[in-house]
C-alpha positions in Angstrom: -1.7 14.3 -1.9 -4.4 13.4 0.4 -4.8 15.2 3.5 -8.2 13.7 5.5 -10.6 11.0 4.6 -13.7 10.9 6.1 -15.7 7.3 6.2 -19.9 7.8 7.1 -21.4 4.4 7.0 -19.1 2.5 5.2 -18.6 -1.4 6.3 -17.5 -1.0 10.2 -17.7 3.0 10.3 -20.3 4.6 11.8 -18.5 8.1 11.0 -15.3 8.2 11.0 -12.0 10.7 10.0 -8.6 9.6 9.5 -5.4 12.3 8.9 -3.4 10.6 6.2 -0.3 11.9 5.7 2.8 11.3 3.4 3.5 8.0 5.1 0.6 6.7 7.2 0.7 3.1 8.6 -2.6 0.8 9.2 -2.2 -1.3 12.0 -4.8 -3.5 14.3 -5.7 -7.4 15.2 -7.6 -9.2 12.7 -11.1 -8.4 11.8 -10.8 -4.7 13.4 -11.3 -2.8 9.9 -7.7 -2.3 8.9 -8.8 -3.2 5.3 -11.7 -0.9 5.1 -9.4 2.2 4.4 -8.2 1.6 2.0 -10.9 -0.4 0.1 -13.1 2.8 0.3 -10.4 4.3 -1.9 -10.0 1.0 -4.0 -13.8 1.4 -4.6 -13.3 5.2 -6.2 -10.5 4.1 -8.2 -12.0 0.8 -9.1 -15.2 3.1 -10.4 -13.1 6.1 -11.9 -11.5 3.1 -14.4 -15.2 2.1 -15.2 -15.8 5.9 -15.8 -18.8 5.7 -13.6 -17.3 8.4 -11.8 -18.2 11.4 -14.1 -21.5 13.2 -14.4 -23.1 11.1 -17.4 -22.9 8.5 -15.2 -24.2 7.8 -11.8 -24.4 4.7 -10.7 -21.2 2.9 -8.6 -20.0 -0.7 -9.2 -19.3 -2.9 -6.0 -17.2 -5.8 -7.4 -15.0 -5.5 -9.9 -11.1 -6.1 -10.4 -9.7 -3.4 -7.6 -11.8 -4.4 -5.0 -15.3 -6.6 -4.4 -17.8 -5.0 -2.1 -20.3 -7.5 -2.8 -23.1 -5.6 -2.5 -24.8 -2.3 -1.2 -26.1 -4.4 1.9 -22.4 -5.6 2.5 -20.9 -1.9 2.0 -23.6 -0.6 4.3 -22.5 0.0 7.9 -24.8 -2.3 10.1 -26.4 -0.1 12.2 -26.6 2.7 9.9 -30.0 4.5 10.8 -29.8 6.4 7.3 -29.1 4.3 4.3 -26.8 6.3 3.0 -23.3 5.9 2.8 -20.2 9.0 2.2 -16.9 8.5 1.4 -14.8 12.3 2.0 -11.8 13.2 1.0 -9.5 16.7 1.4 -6.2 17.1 0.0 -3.1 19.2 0.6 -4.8 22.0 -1.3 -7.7 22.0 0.9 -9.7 20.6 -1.9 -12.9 18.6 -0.9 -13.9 15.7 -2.9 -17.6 14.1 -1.1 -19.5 10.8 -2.4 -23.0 10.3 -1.2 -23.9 6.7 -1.6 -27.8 5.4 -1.6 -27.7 2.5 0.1 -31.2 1.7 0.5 -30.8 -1.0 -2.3 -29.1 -3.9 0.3 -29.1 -6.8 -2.5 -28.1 -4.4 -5.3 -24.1 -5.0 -6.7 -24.7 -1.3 -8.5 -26.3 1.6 -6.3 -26.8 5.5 -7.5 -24.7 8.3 -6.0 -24.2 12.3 -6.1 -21.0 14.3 -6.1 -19.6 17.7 -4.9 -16.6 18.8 -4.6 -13.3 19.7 -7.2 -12.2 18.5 -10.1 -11.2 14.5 -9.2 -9.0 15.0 -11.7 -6.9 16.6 -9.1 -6.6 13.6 -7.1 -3.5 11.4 -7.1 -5.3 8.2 -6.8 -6.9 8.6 -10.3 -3.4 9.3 -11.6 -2.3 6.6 -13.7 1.1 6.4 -11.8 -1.0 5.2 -8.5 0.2 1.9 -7.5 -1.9 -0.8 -5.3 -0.4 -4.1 -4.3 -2.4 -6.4 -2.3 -1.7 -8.9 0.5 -1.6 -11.7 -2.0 1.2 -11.0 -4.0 2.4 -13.4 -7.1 5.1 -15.8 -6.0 8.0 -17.7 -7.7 6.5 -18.7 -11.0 8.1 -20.6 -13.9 7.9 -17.5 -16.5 5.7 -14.4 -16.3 3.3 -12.3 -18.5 4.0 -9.3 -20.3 0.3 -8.6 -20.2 -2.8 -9.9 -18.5 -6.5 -9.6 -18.7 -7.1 -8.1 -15.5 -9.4 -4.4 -16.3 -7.3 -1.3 -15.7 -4.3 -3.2 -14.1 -1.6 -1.1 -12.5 2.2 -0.7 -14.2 3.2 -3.4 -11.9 0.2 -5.3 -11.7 -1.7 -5.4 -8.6 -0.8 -8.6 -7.5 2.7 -7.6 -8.5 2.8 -9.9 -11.5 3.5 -7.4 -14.1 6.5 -6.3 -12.5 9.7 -9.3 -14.5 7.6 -7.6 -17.7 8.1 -3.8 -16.3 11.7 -4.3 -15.2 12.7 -5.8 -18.6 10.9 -3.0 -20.5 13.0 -0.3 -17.8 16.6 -2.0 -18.5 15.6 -1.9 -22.4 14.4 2.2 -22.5 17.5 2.8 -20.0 14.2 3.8 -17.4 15.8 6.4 -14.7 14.3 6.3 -11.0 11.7 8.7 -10.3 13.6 10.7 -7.9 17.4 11.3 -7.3 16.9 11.1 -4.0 16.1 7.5 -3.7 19.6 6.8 -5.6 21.2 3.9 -3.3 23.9 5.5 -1.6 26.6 2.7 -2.8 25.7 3.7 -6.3 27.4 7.1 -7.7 25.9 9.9 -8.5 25.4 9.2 -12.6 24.2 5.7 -11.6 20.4 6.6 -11.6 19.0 3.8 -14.1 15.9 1.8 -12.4 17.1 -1.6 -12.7 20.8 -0.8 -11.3 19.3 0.4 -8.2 16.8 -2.2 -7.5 19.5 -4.7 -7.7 21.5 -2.9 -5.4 18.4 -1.7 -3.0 17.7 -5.7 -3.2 20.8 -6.6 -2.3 20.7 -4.5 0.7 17.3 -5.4 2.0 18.0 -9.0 1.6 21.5 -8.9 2.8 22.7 -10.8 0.3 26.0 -9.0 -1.7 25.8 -8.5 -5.4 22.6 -10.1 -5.8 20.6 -9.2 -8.7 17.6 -9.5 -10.4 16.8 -10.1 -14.2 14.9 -10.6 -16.8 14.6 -13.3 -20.1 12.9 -13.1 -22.8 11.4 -16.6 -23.4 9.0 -15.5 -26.6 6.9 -12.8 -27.4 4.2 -13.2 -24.9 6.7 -14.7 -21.2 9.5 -13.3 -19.6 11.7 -15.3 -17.3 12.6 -14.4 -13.6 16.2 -15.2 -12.2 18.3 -13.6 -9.7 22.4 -14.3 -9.0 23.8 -14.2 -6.0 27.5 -14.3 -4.7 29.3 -17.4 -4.6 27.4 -19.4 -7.4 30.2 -19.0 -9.7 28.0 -16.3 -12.0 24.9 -19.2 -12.3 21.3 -17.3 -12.2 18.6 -19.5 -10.2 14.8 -18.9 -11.9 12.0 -17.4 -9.2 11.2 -20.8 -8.4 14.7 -21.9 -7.2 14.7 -19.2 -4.4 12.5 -18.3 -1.3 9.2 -16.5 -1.9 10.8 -13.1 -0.4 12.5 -12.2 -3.2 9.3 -12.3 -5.4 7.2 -10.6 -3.0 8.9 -7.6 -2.0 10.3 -7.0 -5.3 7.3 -4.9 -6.7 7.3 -3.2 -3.8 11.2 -2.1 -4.3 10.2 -1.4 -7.8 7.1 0.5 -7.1 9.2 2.7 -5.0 12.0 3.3 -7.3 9.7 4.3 -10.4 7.3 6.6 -8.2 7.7 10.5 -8.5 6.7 13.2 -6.2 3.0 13.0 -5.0 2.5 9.8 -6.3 0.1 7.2 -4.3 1.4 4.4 -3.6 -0.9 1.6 -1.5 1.0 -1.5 -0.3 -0.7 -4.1 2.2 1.5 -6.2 4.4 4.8 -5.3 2.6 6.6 -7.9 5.0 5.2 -10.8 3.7 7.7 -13.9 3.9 10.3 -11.7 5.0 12.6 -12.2 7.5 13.0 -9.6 10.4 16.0 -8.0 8.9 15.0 -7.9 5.6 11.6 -5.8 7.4 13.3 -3.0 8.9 15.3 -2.5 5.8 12.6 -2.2 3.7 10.4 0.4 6.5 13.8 2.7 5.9 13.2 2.7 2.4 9.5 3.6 2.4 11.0 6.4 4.7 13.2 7.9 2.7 10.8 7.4 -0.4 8.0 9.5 1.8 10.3 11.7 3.0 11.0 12.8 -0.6 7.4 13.2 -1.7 6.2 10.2 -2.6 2.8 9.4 -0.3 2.1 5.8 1.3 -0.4 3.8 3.1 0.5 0.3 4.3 -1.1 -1.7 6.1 1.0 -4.1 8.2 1.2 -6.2 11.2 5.1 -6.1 11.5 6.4 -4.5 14.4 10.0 -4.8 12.4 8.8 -2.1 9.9 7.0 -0.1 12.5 10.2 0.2 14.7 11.9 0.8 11.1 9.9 3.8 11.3 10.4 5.0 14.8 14.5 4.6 14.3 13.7 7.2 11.1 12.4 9.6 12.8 15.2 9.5 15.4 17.9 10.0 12.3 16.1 12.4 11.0 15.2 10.4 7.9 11.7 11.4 8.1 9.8 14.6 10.3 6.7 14.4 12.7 4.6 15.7 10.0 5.3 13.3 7.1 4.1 10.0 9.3 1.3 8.6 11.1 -0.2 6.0 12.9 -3.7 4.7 12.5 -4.6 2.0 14.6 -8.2 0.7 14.3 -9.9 -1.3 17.1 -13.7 -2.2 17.6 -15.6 -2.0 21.2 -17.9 -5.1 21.3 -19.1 -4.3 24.6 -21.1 -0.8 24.7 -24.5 -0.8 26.1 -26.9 -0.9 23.4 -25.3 -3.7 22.1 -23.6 -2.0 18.8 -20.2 -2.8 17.6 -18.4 0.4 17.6 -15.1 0.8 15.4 -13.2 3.7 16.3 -9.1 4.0 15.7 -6.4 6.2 17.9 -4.0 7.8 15.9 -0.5 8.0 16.9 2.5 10.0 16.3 6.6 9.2 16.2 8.1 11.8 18.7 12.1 13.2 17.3 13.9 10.7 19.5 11.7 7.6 18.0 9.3 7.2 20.9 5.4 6.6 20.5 2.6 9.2 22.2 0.6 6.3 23.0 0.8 2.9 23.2 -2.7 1.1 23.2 -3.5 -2.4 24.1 -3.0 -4.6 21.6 -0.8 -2.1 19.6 2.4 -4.8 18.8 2.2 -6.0 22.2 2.2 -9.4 21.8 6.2 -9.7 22.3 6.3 -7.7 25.4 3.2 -10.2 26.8 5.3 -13.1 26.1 8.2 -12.3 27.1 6.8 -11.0 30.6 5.4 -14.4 30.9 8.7 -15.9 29.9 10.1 -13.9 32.9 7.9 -14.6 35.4 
């Protein structure tokens, strides 16, 4: 797992550590830097694929299918006085992984590097089990791929389109989850097959009894999506036929049913087109999920998932030492003129309270509703 990154000149950060821990939560207003996280670690992965991560080569792309940088100039942090630019990372092991980045190339989309540190080999964001699903998730969609053409795509895809195509592959090999743990509690104890409980963690999280999803095959290349629900007299209603929910926080329930111990999963804004509910349900899961090994890092502007969070801690679901909180901000106004990004990091105490509470920090419904008041 991965203990500490370390950001020196990369997009917004001047020089910058973060503690990551087996859940750690990304929040901040728009434009603050939220992003740049975990884009530093899109860009290793995205380069470890392209094997330009090994000593015969020594060069580092900037766009490509993980993530687009643009170019060295765009990587760069502004006001960096020395063009070079370090991404560091420490795991639970104490191992130290350290990127030095030239970045005196500012129109160049490839720029040379150096390396010390272990083995990356070591890391569990080059393992192929590592999961990333961004913001912009695949919707309802008539049928689905097995495959796509997308370089070095994740088992669920990284827009979460491969994921109809994984779960009918998991119901055909009789797929178990990756840790008995995460076994639904109204499931028994021999129930552990992957599709079973997705159904039934679905159900739960979208609060709708006995509704399942499933799969069709439509030919050798397209699967169908469908889902039944209670009370439609056993009819099944494709993707398109139900709200964009169900499609977008499916890979996510998938992603965290298949994952093992010390896997890496990456989701940004799991609570897209969600209802409030449906939010905290899914924070508990992620909870228990880290809580039993697996690590995280979302990004998220839901106040629903982070108070999901704090009501884990308070049952015990989840210790002080398996979450944090990273919220990143940016001080416009210092004297020389220099944007400064900088984040606080904050902690869940055992009763589910925060040790800090920063302005702008999911404040925005105790503003209104003060005004409302007065």
């Amino acid at each position: 797992m991965i203990k500490e990154i370390r950001l020196r000149n990369f997009k917004v950060f001047d020089d910058e550590s973060f503690n990551i821990k087996p859940l750690t939560l990304i929040a901040g207003i728009n434009g603050m830097g939220k992003s740049t996280l975990i884009q530093s670690l899109l860009f290793l992965k995205q380069n470890y694929e392209l094997g330009f991560l090994y000593n015969t080569k020594k060069k580092l792309r900037l766009k490509h299918d993980f993530v687009n940088l643009e170019s060295v100039g765009d990587m760069c942090y502004t006001f960096a006085e020395d063009k070079n630019v370090g991404i560091y990372i420490k795991d639970y092991s104490d191992n130290e992984y350290q990127w030095t980045i030239d970045a005196s190339d500012a129109g160049s989309e490839e720029t040379d590097y150096t390396y010390e540190g272990a083995d990356i080999d070591e890391l569990s964001l080059f393992d192929q089990r590592f999961i990333f699903l961004e913001a912009e998730r695949w919707g309802p969609r008539a049928v689905y791929n097995r495959t796509e053409s997308r370089a070095y795509n994740t088992a669920l895809g990284i827009q979460g389109e491969l994921t109809p195509a994984y779960l009918n592959n998991a119901l055909n090999t009789n797929e178990e989850i990756g840790l008995k743990e995460m076994r639904h509690p109204h499931l028994k104890e021999e129930q552990t097959q992957l599709t079973e409980n997705v159904n039934a963690w679905m159900a739960q999280i979208m609060q709708m009894p006995a509704l399942k999803a499933s799969t069709t095959d439509i030919d050798t290349d397209k699967i169908k999506l469908e889902f039944g629900m209670t009370g439609t007299k056993g009819k099944k209603y494709s993707a398109l036929q139900v709200g964009f929910g169900f499609t977008y926080c499916l890979p996510i329930i998938v992603a965290l049913l298949r994952a093992k111990a010390n896997d890496l999963l990456i989701f940004e804004n799991p609570e897209a087109h969600l209802h409030p509910s449906a939010q905290v349900e899914l924070g508990k899961m992620m909870a228990q999920a880290a809580a039993n090994g697996v690590q995280i890092i979302l990004e998220t502007h839901s106040d629903h998932i982070l108070n999901s969070l704090r009501l884990a801690r308070k049952k015990g679901i989840i210790s002080k030492d398996d979450i944090n909180i990273i919220f990143v901000q940016r001080d416009f106004g210092t004297d020389n003129g220099i944007d400064v990004t900088f984040k606080d990091e904050i902690q869940i105490t055992d009763n589910g309270k925060l040790t800090a509470r920063p302005e702008k920090f999911f404040d925005s419904w105790d503003d209104v509703l003060t005004k409302l008041i007065d």
